[in-house]
N, C-alpha and C positions, 0 to 999 in steps of 0.2 A: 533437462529443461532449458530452451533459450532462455536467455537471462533479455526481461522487458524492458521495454527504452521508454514507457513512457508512466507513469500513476496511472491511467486510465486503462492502460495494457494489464497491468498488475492485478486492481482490481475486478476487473472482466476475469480472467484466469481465477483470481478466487471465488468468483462469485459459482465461476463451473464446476469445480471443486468442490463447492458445500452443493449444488444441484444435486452432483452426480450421487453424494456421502444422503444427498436430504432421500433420492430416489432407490437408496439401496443397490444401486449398479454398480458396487465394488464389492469383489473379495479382499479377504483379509489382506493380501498382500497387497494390492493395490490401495486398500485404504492408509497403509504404514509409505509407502512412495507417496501418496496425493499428503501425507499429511505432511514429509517433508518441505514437499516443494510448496505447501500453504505457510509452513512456519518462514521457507525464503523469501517469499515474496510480502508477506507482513514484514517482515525486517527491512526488503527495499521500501513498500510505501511509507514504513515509520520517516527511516532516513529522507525520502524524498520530500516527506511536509515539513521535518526539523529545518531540513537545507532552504527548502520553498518559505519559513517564518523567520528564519535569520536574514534570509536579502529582500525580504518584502520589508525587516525590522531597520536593516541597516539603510533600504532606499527614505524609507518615514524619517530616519535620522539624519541624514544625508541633507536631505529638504526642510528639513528644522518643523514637519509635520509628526506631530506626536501622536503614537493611537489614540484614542481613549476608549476605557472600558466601561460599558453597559449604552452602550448608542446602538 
C-alpha cells in the first residue's frame, strides 16, 4: 500500500475499502489484506487530527484566543 500524504487521500481509500467489503467483491483473502491496510490508515487519519488539534490548540494559545466549548 503507498502510504497517503494527505486525510483526504486516507479517507477516499477507506471509504473504497468498506464499498468494495459493502459489494461483496472480496475473497477471503483479499478481505484479511483490505482489512489491514484499513486498520493503517485509520491509525494515520487518528494521528493526522491529534497532530491537526494540537497546533490549531497551540496557534489559539499563542494568540491568547481561547476555544470555547458549546458555540
Amino acid at each position: 500500500m503507498k502510504q497517503p500524504t494527505t486525510f483526504e487521500e486516507a479517507t477516499a481509500r477507506l471509504e473504497a475499502i468498506v464499498r468494495r467489503m459493502e459489494d461483496g467483491q472480496l475473497n477471503l483473502d483479499e478481505i484479511t489484506s483490505q482489512l489491514k491496510e484499513a486498520k493503517q490508515l485509520v491509525k494515520f487519519c487518528r494521528d493526522k487530527l491529534t497532530k491537526t488539534e494540537k497546533e490549531v490548540n497551540d496557534i489559539l494559545k499563542d494568540s491568547s484566543i481561547s476555544p470555547t466549548k458549546g458555540e
